[in-house]
N, C-alpha and C positions, 0 to 999 in steps of 0.2 A: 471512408464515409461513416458517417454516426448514426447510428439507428436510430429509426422513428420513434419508438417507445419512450416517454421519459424515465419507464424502470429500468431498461436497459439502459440507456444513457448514465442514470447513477451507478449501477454497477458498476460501468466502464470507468467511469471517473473512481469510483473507490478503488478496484482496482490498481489504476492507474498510481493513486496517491499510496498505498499501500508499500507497490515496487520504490517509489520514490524515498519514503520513509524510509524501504529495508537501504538504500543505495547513500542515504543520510546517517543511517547509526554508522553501517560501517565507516563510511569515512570520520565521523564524530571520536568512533576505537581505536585510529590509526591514527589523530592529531592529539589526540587527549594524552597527557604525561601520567606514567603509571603511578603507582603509588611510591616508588621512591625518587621523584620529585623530574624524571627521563622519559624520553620515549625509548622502549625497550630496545634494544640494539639482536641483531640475530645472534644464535649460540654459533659459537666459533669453536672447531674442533680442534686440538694438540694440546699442548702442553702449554699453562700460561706463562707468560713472559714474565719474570719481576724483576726491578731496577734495586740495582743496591743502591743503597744508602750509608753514605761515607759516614764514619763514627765521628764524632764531636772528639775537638784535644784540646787541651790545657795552653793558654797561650803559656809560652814560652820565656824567659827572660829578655831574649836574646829578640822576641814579637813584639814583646812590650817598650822595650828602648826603642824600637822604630816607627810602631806608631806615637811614640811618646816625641819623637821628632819630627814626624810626621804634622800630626796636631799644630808643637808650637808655629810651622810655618803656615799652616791652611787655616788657621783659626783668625790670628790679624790681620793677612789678607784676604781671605772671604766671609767669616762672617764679623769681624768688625768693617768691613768692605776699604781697605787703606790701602790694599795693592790687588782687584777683582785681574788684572792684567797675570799680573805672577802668580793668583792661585789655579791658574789655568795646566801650571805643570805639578800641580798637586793631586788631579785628580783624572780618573779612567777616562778614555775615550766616548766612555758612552753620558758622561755624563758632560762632558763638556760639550757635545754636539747638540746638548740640551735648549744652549746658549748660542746666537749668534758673536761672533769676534767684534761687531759693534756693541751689543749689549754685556759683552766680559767687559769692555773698555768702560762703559759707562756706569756698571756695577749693578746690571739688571740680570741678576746669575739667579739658576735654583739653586739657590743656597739661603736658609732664612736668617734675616740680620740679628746683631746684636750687639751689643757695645760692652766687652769683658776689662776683667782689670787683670792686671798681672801678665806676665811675659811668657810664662807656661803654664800648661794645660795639660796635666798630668790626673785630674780628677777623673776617671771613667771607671768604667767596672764592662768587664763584656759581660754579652747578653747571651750570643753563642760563638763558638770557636771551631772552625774548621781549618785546614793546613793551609787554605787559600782564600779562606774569606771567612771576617769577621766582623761580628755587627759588636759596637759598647754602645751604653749610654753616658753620654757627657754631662757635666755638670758644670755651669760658669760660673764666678760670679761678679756681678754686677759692676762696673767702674762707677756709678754713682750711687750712695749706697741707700738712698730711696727707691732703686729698683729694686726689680724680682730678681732670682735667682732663675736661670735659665737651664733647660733642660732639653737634649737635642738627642737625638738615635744617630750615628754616623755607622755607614757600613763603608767596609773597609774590604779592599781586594787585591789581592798581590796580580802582580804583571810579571813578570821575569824575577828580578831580584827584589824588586819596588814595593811598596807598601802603598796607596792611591786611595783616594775617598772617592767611592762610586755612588754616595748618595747619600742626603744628610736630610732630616725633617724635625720639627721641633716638638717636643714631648710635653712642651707646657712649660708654667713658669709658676714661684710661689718665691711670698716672704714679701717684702718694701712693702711701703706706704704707697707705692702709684700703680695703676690699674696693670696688671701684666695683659699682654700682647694675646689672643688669640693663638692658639697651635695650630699650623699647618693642617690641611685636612690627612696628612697622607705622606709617604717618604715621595721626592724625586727620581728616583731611580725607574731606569725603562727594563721592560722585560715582557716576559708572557707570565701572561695570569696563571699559576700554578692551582689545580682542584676548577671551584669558580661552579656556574650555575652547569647541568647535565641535561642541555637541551629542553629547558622549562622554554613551554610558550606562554605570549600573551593572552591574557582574557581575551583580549578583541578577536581575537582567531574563533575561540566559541559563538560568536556572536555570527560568523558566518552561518552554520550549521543551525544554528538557533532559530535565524530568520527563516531557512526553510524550511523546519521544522513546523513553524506559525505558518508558515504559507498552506501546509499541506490539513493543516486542520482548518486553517479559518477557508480558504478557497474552495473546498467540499462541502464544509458548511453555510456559505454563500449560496452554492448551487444546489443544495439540495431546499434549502430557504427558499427558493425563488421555482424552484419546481413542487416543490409540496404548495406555496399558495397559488401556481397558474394552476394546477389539478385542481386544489380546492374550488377555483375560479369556474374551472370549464365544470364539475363536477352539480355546482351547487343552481348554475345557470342552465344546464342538462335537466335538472329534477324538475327547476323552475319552469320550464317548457316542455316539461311530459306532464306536469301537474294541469296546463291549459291545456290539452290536447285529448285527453281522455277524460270521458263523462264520468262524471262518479258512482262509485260503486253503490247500486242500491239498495237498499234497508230491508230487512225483515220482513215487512208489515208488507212492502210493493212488490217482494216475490210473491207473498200467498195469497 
C-alpha cells in the first residue's frame, strides 16, 4: 500500500527508479561490445591452443602442367559455356552442388561467362600456393577483339591425385572499345567465414536499454509535475481560506 504523504510517495517512486536505473546500466555493460569491437568472452585457464599454419610452396613444374590441362578443359566448357554438362568433372564437389544437374545442363553454373579465343589458357600467375590448394589469377583474352580483356581468380584444389576448380570469380575486365561486364561481387566458393565480425551487436539492441532509460527520467518526472502542482493546488486554496476565516490583525493605533 502507498503511503498517504505525497513526500513519501516521491521518495518511493525515486527510489524505485533509482534500482531500476542501477538494474538498466548493468544490463547496458553486459550487451554493449567492448572496445575491441566483442563482448568480452571469460579468461580461460591453461595453456593457449595455436593452429599451425602450413607454409606456402613454390608451384611445382610438374603442378603447373596440370593445372595448365586442367584449365584448357574447364575454361571452353564452363566459362565459354560450350559443354556446362562436361565441366561438371572438372570441378570439387562442393562446387558443383552449387548447381543443380538441371541448371549444369542448361548452363546456369557459378561459373562467370566469357567468350575466350585461343585453345589454351596457360596465362595465370598464382596468387598463393599450398601442397593442396591453390588460388592463380587468369588472364583471357578476348575472341572478339573489341572486347576487354578478362580477368578471373580460380582456386584450385587437389582431390586424390586430381587437380579440380573449387571456385572461380571474375577480377574485372580492361582494354576494347565495348563496355566490360561488371565483376562478380565475390568468389563462389562455399565455406565458413574465416576471422569475420567478434560478436558486434546491432545499434537496435541499445535502443532497448535506451527506452528505459527515458522512461525512468521522463515517468518520475511526470509524477513529481503532477504532485508538486496538486500541492501547490491544495497549498494555495488552504491560505485562501484561512485568509476568510480570521479577522485581521489589528493596527497600532486600535491597540492603544
Amino acid at each position: 500500500m502507498l503511503p498517504d504523504s505525497a513526500r513519501s510517495r516521491r521518495r518511493l517512486l525515486w527510489l524505485a527508479a533509482v534500482l531500476v536505473a542501477g538494474g538498466v546500466a548493468g544490463l547496458v555493460l553486459a550487451l554493449v561490445p567492448n572496445d575491441r569491437g566483442g563482448i568480452e568472452s571469460p579468461a580461460v585457464s591453461g595453456p593457449v591452443q595455436t593452429v599451425a599454419r602450413p607454409a606456402q610452396v613454390p608451384v611445382a613444374p610438374r603442378v603447373r602442367r596440370q593445372i595448365d590441362a586442367l584449365l584448357d578443359r574447364f575454361v571452353p566448357a564452363a566459362i565459354a559455356r560450350r559443354d556446362p554438362v562436361a565441366a561438371r568433372a572438372y570441378v570439387t564437389p562442393s562446387l558443383r552442388s552449387q548447381a543443380s544437374e538441371a541448371e549444369w545442363r542448361a548452363g546456369t553454373i557459378p561459373v562467370p561467362p566469357y567468350d575466350p579465343a585461343g585453345t589454351t589458357f596457360h596465362g595465370w600467375i598464382p596468387i598463393y600456393s599450398y601442397p593442396r590448394l591453390v588460388s592463380v589469377e587468369l588472364t583471357l583474352e578476348p575472341k572478339v577483339a573489341d572486347d576487354p580483356v578478362g580477368s578471373f581468380v580460380v582456386n584450385l584444389r587437389r582431390l586424390g591425385p586430381r587437380w579440380l576448380v573449387d571456385g572461380i570469380y571474375s577480377a574485372g575486365a580492361h582494354g576494347g572499345t565495348k563496355s566490360a561486364a561488371p565483376a562478380s561481387p565475390g568468389p563462389t566458393t562455399t565455406g565458413k567465414v574465416v576471422g569475420g565480425s567478434h560478436g558486434r551487436l546491432s545499434s537496435t539492441w541499445l535502443l532497448v536499454p535506451l527506452g528505459f532509460l527515458s522512461l525512468i527520467v521522463i515517468v518520475p518526472a511526470i509524477l513529481f509535475t503532477r504532485d508538486w502542482l496538486r500541492d501547490r493546488r491544495v497549498s494555495r486554496r488552504y491560505r485562501s481560506e484561512l485568509s476568510k476565516e480570521l479577522p485581521p490583525l489589528p493596527r497600532p493605533r486600535d491597540r492603544t
